[in-house]
N, C-alpha and C positions, 0 to 999 in steps of 0.2 A: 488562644494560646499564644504567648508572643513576645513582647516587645521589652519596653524599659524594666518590665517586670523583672526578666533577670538580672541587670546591674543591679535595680534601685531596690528590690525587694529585701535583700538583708538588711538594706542599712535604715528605712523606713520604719524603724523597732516600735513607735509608739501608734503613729497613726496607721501607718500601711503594713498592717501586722499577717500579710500571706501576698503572695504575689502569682503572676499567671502569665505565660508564656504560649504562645502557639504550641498557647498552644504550644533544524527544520530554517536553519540562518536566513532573512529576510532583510532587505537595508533597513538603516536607521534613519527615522523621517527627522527634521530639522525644524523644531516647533520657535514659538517667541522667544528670543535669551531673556535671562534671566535677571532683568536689573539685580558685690557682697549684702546680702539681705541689710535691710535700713532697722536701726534701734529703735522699737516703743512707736511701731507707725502711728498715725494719726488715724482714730476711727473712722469709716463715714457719714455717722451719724454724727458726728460734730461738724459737718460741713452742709449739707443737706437743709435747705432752707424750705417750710410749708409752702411758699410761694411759689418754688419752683416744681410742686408736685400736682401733674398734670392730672386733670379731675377722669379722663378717658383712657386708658392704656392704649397704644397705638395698635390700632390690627394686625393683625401676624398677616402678611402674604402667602405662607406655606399652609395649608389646610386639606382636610381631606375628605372625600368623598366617594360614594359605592355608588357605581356605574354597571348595573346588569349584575348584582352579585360581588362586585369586585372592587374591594378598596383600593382607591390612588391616591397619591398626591396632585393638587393642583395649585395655580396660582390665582389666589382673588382679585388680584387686581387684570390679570389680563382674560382670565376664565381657560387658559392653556393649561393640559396637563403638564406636572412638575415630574422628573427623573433625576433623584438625586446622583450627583456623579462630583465626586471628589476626593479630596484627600484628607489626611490627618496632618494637619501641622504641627508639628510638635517641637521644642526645645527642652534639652537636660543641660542641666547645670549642678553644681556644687550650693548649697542652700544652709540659711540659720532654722534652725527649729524658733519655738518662739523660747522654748528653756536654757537655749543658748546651745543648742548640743549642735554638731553639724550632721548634714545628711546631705543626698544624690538625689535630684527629681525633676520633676515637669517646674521649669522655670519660664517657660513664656511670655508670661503678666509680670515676674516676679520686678520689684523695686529696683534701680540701678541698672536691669539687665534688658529690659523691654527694648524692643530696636523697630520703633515706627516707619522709619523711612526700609528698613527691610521688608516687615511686613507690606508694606504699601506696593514695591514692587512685585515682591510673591505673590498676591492677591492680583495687582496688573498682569501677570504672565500664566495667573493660573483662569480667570476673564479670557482674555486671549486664547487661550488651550480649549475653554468651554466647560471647564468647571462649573460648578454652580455651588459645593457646597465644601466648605471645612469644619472638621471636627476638633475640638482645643481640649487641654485639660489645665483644669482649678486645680489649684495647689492648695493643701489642707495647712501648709508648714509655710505657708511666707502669704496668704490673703487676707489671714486675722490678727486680731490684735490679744496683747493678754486684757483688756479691761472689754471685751466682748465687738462685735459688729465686726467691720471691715477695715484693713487698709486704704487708706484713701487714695493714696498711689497706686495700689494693687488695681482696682477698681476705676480708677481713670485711663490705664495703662488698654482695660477691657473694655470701657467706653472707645478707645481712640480706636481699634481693630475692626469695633462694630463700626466705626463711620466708614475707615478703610473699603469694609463690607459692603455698606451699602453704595458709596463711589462704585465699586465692580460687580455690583448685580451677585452677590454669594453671601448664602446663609449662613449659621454658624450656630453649631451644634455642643453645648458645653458639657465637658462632664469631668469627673473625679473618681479617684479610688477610695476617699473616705474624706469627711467633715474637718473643719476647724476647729484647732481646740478652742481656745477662750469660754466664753459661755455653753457653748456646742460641746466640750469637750467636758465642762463641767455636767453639766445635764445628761451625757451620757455617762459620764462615771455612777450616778447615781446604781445603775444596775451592773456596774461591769462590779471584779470578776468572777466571784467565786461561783457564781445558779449561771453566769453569761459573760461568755469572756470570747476575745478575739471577733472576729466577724458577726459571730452571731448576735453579740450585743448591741450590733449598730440592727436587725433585725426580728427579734423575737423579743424584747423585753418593752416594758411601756415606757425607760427612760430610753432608751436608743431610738426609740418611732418618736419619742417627743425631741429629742435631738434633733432628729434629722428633717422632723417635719418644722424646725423650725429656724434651721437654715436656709431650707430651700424657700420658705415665706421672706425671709428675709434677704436674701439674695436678688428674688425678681422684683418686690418692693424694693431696695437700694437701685436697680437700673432701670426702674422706672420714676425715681426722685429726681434719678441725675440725667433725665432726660435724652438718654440714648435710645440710637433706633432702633426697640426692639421689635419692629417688624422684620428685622434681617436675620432672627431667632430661629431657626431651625426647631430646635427642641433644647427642653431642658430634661438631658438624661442626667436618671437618681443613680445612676451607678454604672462606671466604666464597665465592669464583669461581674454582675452580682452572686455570689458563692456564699455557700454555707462552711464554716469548719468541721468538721465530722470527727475530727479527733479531740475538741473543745467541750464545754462545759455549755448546754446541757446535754450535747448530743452525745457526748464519750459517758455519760452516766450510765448507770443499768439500774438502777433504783430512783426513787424518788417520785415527786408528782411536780411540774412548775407551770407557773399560770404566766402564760404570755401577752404579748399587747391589744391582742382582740378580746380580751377578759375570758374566756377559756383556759382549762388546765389540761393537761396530757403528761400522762405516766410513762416514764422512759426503762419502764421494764420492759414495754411491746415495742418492735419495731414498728410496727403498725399505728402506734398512736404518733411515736416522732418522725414516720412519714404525713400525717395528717396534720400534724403541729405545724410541718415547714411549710407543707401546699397552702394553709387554710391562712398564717400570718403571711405568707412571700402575698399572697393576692390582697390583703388585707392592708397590709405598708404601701404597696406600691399604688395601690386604690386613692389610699387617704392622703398620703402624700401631692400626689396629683392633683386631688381637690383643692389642697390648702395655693397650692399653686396657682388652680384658676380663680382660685378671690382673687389677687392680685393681677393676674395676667391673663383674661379668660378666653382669650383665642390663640394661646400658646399649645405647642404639642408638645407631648411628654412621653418620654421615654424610657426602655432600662436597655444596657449590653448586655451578653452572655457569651462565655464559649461554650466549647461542648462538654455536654454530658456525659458519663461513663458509659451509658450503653442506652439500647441492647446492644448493641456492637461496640466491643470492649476497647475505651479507648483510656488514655490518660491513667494507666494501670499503675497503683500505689500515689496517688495524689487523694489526699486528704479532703481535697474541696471538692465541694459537693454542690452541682445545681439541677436543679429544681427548674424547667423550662416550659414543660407541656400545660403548666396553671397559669403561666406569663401570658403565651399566646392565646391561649381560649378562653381564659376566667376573666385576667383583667379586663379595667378599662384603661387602658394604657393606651396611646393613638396610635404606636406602632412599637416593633420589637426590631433589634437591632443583633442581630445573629453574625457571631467573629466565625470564620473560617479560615484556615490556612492550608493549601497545598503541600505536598510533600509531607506531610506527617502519616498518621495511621491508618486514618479515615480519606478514602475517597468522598467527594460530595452526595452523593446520595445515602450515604454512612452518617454525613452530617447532619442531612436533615432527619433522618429516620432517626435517629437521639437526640435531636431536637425536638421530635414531636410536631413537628409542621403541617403533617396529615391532611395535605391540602387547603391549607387556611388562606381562604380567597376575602374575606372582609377587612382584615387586619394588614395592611401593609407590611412587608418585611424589608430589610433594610442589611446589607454585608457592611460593618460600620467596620471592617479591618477583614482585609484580606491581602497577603504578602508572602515576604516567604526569604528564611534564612540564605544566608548565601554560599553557604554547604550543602546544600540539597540540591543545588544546581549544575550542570555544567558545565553553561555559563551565561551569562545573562542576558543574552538573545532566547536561552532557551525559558529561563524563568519570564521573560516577557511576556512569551507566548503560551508559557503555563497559566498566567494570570488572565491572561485575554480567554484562554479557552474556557477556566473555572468561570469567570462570569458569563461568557457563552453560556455555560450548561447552568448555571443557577437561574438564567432566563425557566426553565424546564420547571424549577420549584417554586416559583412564585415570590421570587425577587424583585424589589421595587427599586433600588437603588444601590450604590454601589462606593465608598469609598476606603481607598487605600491606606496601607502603611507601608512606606509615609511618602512627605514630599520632597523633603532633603533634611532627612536626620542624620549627618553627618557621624552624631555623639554615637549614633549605635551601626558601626563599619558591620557585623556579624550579618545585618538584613539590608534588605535592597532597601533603595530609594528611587523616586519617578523620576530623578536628575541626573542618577551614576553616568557616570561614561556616554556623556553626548545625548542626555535624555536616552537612554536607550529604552527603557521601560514608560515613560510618558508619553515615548512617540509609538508605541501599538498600544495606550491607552485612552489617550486624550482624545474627548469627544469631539475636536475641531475635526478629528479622521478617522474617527470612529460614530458615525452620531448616534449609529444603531449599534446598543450598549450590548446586542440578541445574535447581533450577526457577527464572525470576523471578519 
């Protein structure tokens, strides 16, 4: 529930077509300080030369392993277990579509606006702090091109951050709200709208699983062409918060039969059949997808977001999107799941998990890939510090593996804290340098 979703969600009308939103005074400790889209990019398949494509893909350092019953992360190269502990980096900016229209989004990477020597000291201060991991977001509106593949600027910009990365010992977790048009955007029109429209056509139709599984092939293939460290990969998650639309086509139907991307059909007279359509295709995409990923990069981990679900404990009451969680955790093979909670809303965390479906799941690593919290809902931000420190306290209890925030200084969105406001105030009761035990306050 959360974040840029509220600005950026109106204006997102072709690709990001639903949005999602979040969803006792102590001193302030004093940590490390803090040292227009481009016309017709260049693909990067016109830059990308056979020669420079390494026969090996480089081993991921982040992997994982069940220890007495119980999934962790660990590191391969030193054989120490790993605890994800970080933040979200994020930048919003003002953006071109590629049809020339303007929009509001995750510009990070984006062409013109990329700022290396920033990123390099946020990455230096976040090392320093004892971070280990950031989470970025791909922009579907300024990383392709219209004759297909990638921006080569876009894509260099991503290269330069993973060296950044790998300078300060922090992994780097990529993810998106939706695909690139160009080819991608072509290939899933093929099934959009009228049987599958909005959301669900990037998940239940066989041209939106062919989309999307062939983005993501092509994504980890271009950053293993262009010979970046993709051992400093965290995961490649297939979707920021993956939702269903419940008021779209095929689910708003009450007649009909439609045959989905797993070559089965289901009749949307029963509810019962389009609850078994979304469980039986959500495990079925996020399976296959995954696969197509480790031809390319086979010691990578893969992932999906989610917020919460509607219940059993009623939460996100008249919200259209619909997810679908308890098949994520126990049916895939996904390496780990990445569960959004926010304080202050409806749900206390044991509300969170118990609609999540968590039901104890000890092999599967779980991951708080966003947890924050408006800045209406507080006090003041001594007290939201200490809200946040206490909620991952007690997620210690549910079988949490790691932990990263929103955000680290998103200035563009004043409404939510950031780990830098006001004298670090929030990064100094988070940051692992004086926190190491992520269990204890």
């Amino acid at each position: 529930m959360k974040t840029i979703r509220q600005c950026v969600c109106n204006l997102l009308i072709v690709f990001l077509t639903a949005c999602n939103l979040p969803l006792q005074p102590a001193e302030t400790r004093t940590l490390a300080n803090p040292l227009p889209a481009t016309a017709a990019p260049q693909s990067v398949a016109t830059m990308v030369s056979p020669a420079n494509i390494p026969l090996t893909p480089a081993e991921h350092h982040i992997a994982i392993r069940v220890v007495n019953g119980v999934g962790e992360f660990y590191n391969r190269v030193t054989g120490e277990k790993f605890v994800p502990r970080g933040m979200n980096y994020i930048r919003l900016g003002a953006q071109t579509k590629m049809d020339g229209s303007a929009t509001f989004g995750h510009s990070l990477f984006d062409p013109g606006k990329y700022d290396s020597a920033r990123v390099s000291s946020d990455l230096q201060k976040m090392h320093t702090d004892g971070y280990n991991v950031i989470r970025v977001f791909l922009s579907p509106d300024t990383m392709g091109t219209d004759a297909g593949g990638f921006s080569l600027e876009y894509m260099n910009n991503i290269v330069d951050l993973l060296r950044h990365a790998e300078q300060n010992q922090i992994y780097v977790m990529f993810t998106q709200d939706w695909i690139p048009g160009g080819k991608y955007g072509a290939i899933l029109n093929e099934d959009c709208c009228s049987t599958f429209a909005s959301m669900n056509a990037n998940y239940l139709p066989p041209a939106g699983w062919r989309a999307n599984k062939t983005f993501f092939q092509d994504f980890a293939k271009a950053l293993i062409q262009m010979d970046t460290p993709t051992e400093y990969i965290f995961s490649y998650q297939l979707r920021n918060e993956m939702f269903y639309d419940s008021d779209q086509p095929p689910l708003s139907f009450n007649s009909g039969v439609v045959t989905t991307a797993n070559g089965k059909s289901y009749d949307m007279a029963s509810a019962e059949d389009k609850q078994k359509m979304i469980e039986e295709n959500n495990v079925f995409w996020l399976d296959s997808i995954r696969a197509v990923i480790l031809e390319e990069d086979p010691t990578a981990l893969v992932s999906v977001g989610l917020f919460v679900p509607h219940g059993p404990n009623p939460a996100r009451i008249g919200d259209a999107r619909l997810v679908v969680s308890t098949p994520v955790i126990w049916q895939s093979t996904l390496d780990f799941v990445d569960l959004h909670a926010y304080p202050g809303f409806e749900l206390n965390l044991k509300q969170h998990v118990e609609n999540f479906g968590v039901n104890n799941m000890q092999e599967k690593p779980i991951v708080m890939g966003e947890f924050g919290g408006e800045v209406s809902r507080f006090s003041s931000i001594q007290d939201a510090a200490f809200a946040f420190r206490d909620w991952q306290v007690e997620s210690c209890n549910y079988g949490f593996d790691g932990w990263i925030f929103w955000t680290w200084d998103l200035d563009e969105q004043p409404d939510f804290f950031n780990a830098l406001m006001q004298g670090d105030a929030i990064n100094g009761v988070l940051a692992p340098v004086l926190r190491p035990d992520p269990c204890l306050p």
